[in-house]
Every structure is written in structure tokens, then in C-alpha cells.
N, C-alpha and C positions, 0 to 999 in steps of 0.2 A: 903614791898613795898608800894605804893600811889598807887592810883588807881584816873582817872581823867575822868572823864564820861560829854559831850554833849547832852544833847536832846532837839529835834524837834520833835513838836509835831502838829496835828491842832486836836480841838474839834470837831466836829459836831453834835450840839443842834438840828437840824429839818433839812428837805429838800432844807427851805428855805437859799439860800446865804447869809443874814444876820446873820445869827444865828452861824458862824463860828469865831473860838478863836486860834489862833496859839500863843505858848507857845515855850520859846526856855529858857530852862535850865541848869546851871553849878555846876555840880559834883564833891567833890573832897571826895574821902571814905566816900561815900553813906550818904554825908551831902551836902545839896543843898546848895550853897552860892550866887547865883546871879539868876535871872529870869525877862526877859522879858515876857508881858503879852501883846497883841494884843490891850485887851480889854480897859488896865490900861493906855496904849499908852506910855511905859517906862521901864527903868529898876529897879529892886527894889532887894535892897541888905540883907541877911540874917545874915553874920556874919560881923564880922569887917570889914574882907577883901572884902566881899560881898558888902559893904556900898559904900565903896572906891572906889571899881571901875566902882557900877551904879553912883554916882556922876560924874564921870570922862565922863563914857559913854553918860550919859542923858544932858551933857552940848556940846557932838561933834553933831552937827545935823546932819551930812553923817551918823554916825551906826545909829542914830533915825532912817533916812529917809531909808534907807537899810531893816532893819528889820520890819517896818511899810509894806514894800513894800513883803515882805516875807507872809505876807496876800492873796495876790492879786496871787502871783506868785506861791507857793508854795502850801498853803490852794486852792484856789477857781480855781485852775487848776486843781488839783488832787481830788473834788468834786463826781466827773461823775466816781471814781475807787474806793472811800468809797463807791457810793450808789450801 
């Protein structure tokens, strides 16, 4: 079978709220092929198929502006249940 894996993640470098990095990465049998990085402010592709569709993705500005926002919402809400 395939195996098809999501992750969401956020860093926490220090107490301070700059210092936080949300990571949202795509899986397909335990080879990463696509990731957004908070920090990078994009998507960046790993394998062919990887390549393909952060191009597609990093040219629509709604998923930019979406997952940009996945910072704010996601990260620095849930802050106060890391620490």
C-alpha cells in the first residue's frame, strides 16, 4: 500500500513570540516531497512532483496568504500550551 502523511508543526526557539517557525509538510512513504516553512515564506518542493506543485502553490496568493496566516493562528495561539 502508499502511505500519505501531513504535518503541522510550530517550532519554539525562546519564550519570545518571534522566535516561532510553523512547518507544514507532505509525506508520501516516509519521503518528504513538499514543505512550507513560516520562515522561508513559501513553498519548496523536494522531488519532481514536490517541485511541481510548490510552483503552482507559491504563484496562488490565497494558499500563501492562508498558510502565512497559520503563524499567527495556529503557532502564537497555542504559545501559552507549549510553555
Amino acid at each position: 500500500g502508499y502511505f500519505h502523511q501531513r504535518v503541522e508543526q510550530c517550532l519554539y526557539s525562546s519564550k519570545d513570540l518571534q522566535g516561532i517557525e510553523f512547518i507544514d509538510s507532505y509525506v508520501f512513504n516516509k519521503a518528504e516531497y513538499i514543505r512550507f516553512n513560516s520562515t522561508v515564506g513559501k513553498y519548496v518542493g523536494y522531488t519532481e512532483h514536490g517541485v511541481y506543485n510548490a510552483e503552482a502553490w507559491n504563484s496562488d496568493a490565497g494558499i500563501l496568504a492562508q498558510e502565512r496566516g497559520e503563524l499567527e493562528r495556529f503557532c502564537k495561539h497555542n504559545a501559552d500550551l507549549h510553555y
